[in-house]
C-alpha positions in Angstrom: 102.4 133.3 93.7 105.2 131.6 91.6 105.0 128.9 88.7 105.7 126.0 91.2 102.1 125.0 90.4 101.9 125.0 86.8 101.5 121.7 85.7 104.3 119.6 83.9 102.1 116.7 81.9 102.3 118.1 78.1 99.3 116.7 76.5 98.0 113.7 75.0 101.2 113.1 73.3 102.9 112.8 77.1 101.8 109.4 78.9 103.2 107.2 81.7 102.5 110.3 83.7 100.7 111.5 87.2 100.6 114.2 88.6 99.3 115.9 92.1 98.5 118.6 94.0 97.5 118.1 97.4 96.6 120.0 100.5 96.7 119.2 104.1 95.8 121.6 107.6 94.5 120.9 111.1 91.8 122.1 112.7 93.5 123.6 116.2 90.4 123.7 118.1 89.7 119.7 117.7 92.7 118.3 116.7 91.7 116.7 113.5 93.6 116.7 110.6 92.3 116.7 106.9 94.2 116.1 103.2 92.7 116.8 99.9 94.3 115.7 96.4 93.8 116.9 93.3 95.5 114.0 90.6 95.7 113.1 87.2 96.6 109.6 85.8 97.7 109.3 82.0 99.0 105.2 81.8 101.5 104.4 79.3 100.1 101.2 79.0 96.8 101.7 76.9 94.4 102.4 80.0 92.3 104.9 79.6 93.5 108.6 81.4 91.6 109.5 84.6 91.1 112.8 87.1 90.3 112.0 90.6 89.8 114.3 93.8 90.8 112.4 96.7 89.6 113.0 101.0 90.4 111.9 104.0 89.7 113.3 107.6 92.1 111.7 110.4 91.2 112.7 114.6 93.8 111.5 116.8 91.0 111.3 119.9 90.0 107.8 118.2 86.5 108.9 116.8 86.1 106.9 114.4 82.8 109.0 112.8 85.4 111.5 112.1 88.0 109.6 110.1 87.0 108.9 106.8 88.7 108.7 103.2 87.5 108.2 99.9 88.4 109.1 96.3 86.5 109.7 93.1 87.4 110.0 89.9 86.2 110.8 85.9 87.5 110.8 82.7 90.8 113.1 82.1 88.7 115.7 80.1 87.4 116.6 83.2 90.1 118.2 84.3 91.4 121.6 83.4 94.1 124.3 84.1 94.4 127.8 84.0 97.0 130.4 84.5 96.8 134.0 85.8 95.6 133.4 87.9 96.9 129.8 88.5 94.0 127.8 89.2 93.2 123.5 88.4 89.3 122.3 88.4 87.5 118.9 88.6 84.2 119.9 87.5 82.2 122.5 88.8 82.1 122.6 92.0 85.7 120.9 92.6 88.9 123.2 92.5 92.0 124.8 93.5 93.2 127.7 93.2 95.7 130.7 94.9 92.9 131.9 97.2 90.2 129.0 97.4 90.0 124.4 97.5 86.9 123.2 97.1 85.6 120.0 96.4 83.1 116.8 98.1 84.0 113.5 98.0 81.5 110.4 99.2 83.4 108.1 102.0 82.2 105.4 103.9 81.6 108.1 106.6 79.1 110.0 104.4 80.0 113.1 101.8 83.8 115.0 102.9 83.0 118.5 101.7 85.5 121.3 101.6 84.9 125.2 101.1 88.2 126.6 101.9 89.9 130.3 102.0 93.6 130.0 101.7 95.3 132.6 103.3 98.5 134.0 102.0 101.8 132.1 102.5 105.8 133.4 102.2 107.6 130.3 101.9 108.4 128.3 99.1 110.6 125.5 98.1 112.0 123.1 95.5 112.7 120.1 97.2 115.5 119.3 94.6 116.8 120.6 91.1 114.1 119.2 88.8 116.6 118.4 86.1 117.0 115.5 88.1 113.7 114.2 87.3 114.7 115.6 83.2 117.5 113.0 82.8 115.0 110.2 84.5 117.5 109.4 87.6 114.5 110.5 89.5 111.1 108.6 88.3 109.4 111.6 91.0 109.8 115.2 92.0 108.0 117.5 94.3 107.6 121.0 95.2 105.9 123.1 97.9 104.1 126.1 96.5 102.9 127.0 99.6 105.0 125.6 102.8 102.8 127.3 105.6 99.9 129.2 105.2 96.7 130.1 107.6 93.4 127.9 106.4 89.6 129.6 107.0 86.7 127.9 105.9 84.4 124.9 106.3 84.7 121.2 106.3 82.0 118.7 106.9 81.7 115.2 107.2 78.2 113.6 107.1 76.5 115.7 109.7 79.5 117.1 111.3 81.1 120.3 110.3 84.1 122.2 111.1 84.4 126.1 111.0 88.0 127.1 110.3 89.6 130.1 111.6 93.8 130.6 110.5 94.0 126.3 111.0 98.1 126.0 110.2 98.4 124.5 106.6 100.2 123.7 103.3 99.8 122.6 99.9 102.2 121.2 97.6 102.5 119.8 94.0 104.0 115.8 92.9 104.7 114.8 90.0 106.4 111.8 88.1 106.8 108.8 85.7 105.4 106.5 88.5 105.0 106.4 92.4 108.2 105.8 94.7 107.7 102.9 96.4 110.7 103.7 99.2 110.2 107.1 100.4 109.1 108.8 103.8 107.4 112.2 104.0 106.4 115.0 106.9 105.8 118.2 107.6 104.7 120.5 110.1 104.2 124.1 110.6 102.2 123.7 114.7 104.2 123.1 117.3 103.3 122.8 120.2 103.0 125.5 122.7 102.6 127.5 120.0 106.9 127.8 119.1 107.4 128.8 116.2 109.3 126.7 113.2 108.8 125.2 109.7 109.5 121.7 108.7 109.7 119.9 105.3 111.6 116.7 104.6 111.7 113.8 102.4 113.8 110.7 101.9 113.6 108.6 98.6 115.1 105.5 97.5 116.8 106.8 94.0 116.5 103.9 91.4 117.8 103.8 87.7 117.3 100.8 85.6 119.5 98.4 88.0 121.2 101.1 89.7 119.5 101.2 93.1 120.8 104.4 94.9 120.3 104.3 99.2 118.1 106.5 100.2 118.4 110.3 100.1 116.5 113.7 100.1 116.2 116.6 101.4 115.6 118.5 104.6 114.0 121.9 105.5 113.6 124.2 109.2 113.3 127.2 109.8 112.5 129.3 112.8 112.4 132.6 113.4 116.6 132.7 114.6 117.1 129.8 112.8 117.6 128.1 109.6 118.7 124.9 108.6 119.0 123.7 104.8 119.9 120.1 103.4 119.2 120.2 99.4 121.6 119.2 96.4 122.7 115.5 94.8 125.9 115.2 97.3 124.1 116.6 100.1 121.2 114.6 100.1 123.0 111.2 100.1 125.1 112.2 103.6 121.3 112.7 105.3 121.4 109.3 108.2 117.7 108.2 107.7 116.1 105.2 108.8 112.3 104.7 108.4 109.9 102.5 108.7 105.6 101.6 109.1 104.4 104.2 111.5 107.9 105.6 112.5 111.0 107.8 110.8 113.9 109.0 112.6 116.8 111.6 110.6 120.5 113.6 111.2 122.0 115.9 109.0 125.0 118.4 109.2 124.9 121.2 106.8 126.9 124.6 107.7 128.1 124.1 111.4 125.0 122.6 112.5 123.2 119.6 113.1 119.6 118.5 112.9 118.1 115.7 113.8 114.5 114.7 114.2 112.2 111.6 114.7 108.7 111.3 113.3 105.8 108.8 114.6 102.1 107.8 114.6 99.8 105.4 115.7 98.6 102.8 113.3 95.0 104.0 114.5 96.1 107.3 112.5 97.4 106.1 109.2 95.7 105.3 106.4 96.5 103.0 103.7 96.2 104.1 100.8 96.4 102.2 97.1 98.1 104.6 94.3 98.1 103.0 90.7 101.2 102.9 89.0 101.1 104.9 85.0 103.4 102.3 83.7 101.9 99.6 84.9 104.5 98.5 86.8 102.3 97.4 89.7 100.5 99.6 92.9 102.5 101.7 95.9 100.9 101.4 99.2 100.9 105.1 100.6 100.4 105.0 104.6 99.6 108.8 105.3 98.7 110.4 108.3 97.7 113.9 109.1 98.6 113.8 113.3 101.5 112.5 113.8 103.8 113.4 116.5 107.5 114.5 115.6 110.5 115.2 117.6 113.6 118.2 116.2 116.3 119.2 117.7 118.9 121.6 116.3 122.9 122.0 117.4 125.6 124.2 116.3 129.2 123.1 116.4 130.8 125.1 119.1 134.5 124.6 119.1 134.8 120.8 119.4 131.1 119.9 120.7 127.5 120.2 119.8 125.6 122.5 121.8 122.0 122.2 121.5 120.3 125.5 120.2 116.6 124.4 119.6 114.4 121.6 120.3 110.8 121.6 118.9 107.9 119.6 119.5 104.4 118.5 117.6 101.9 116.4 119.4 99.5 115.6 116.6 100.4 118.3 114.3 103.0 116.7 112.0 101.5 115.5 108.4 103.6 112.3 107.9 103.9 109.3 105.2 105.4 106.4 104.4 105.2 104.5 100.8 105.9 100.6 100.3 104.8 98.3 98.3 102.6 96.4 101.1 100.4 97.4 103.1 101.5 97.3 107.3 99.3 94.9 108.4 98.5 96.8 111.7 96.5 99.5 109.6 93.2 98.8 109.3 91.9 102.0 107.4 92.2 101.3 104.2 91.1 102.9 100.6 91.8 100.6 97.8 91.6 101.9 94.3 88.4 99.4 93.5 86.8 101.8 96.2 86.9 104.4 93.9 83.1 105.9 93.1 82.5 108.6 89.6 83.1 112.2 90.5 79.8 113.7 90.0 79.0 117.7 89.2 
């Protein structure tokens, strides 16, 4: 386990400030697709500092008694951290840590309820040089402690549950002076037919003051032949990215090759989700989705053409989101921050 977990907030003395650490699998056996969040809020603006646990459950076969999201939340003091081992906590009962998540959180589905047995993961990454974030021409950064990792364990929903065995997962840690309100978001380590590959990308709208930077991130795959890296200030910017509600489609050339990719979901699949801003600066509409479908395909440059190496496919496997500052109209699941109930031992 490395420090990418350890959290950055500083104390009382450190506000206009949140900070996450979230979690998100699929079950293989039904398809459905889950995301847990672990978050703190400390506003710079005299509001008063808040922990919340956040659910949601998302199944792509349009049973609705299986979707469900829902967040609750108590007073800062509730939360805790510990190191060595690494571990954050909600209240009894509602944790994470390098070998377990638990947690329950009321929905309009009935109680989400998590007992989970993380299983141990290899890969690692630091989306971009934090410093970045340091010298504030980034108000967000984000690592992934944990990019793929098998998930045991049970989940239930009202008077459903699902029994876990290896589902394919990751968790990953977010942090920042306040929520990009540009910025697209997938991964997936399940693609179809069982082929094997990693995927992690993310592409930002950059904006300092009245300098408003296009957009730019990075890009990760890697396969067992192959691997393919986008990551560093110049790089980022030369990423082609266009994205929009329910739909984001990349191409990148790093090192003789080429990768480009296209991710996409139903509206039936997103939810909208309200995050508050710690400045005060207004709300970011998060539209997140844990079964959406992506596209990759990977070329190296072979003399003067591309030849086609790799081509991957996820159909419902591919965690996916997309921040504005409205909500897409044709989403109709929505968890507003007024929906928000008290976290309870």
């Amino acid at each position: 386990m490395n420090d990418l977990n350890h959290m950055v907030w500083r104390g009382a003395a450190h506000s206009g400030h949140y900070e996450g650490w979230y979690l998100t699998l699929v079950d293989p056996k039904t398809g459905c697709g889950f995301w847990f969040r672990y978050t703190i809020l400390v506003p710079g603006d005299g509001r008063t500092a808040t922990a919340s646990l956040w659910a949601f459950s998302f199944d792509p076969n349009g049973m609705n008694e299986k979707s469900s999201a829902g967040r609750s939340y108590g007073p800062l003091s509730s939360f805790s951290e510990a190191h060595k081992p690494w571990s954050i906590s909600l209240r009894p009962g509602h944790f994470l840590n390098e070998k377990k998540a638990c947690g329950k959180v009321s929905t309009e589905k009935g109680l989400l309820s998590w007992d989970l047995d993380l299983g141990p993961s290899t890969e690692s990454w630091e989306h971009f040089n934090p410093r970045l974030f340091q010298i504030g021409l980034s108000s967000t950064c984000v690592n992934s402690p944990r990019l793929a990792m098998p998930i045991s364990g049970t989940i239930s929903l009202g008077a459903k549950t699902w029994k876990l065995k290896d589902a394919p997962g990751e968790q990953s840690h977010i942090w920042g002076r306040k929520p990009t309100n540009y910025y697209a978001w997938a991964h997936c380590n399940a693609f179809d037919n069982g082929e094997d590959g990693l995927f992690e990308g993310v592409n930002a709208r950059i904006q300092k003051g009245a300098l408003r930077l296009p957009a730019a991130g990075p890009l990760l795959f890697r396969s067992e032949d192959h691997s393919f890296e986008v990551k560093g200030f110049i790089p980022m910017f030369q990423v082609t990215s266009q994205h929009e509600y329910g739909r984001w489609a990349f191409e990148a050339e790093s090192s003789r090759q080429l990768l480009r990719g296209e991710v996409s979901v139903e509206p039936k699949n997103v939810v909208a989700v309200e995050y508050d801003d710690p400045r005060g600066d207004g709300k970011v509409i998060c539209h997140n989705s844990i079964v959406a479908d992506m596209n990759l395909a990977l070329y190296e440059r072979r003399s003067a053409r591309w030849e086609k190496v790799l081509s991957r496919q996820s159909t419902g496997t591919t965690s996916f989101e997309i921040t504005r500052q409205s909500i897409d109209p044709n989403v109709e699941r929505r968890l507003h921050l007024t929906d928000a109930q008290r976290l309870e031992d």
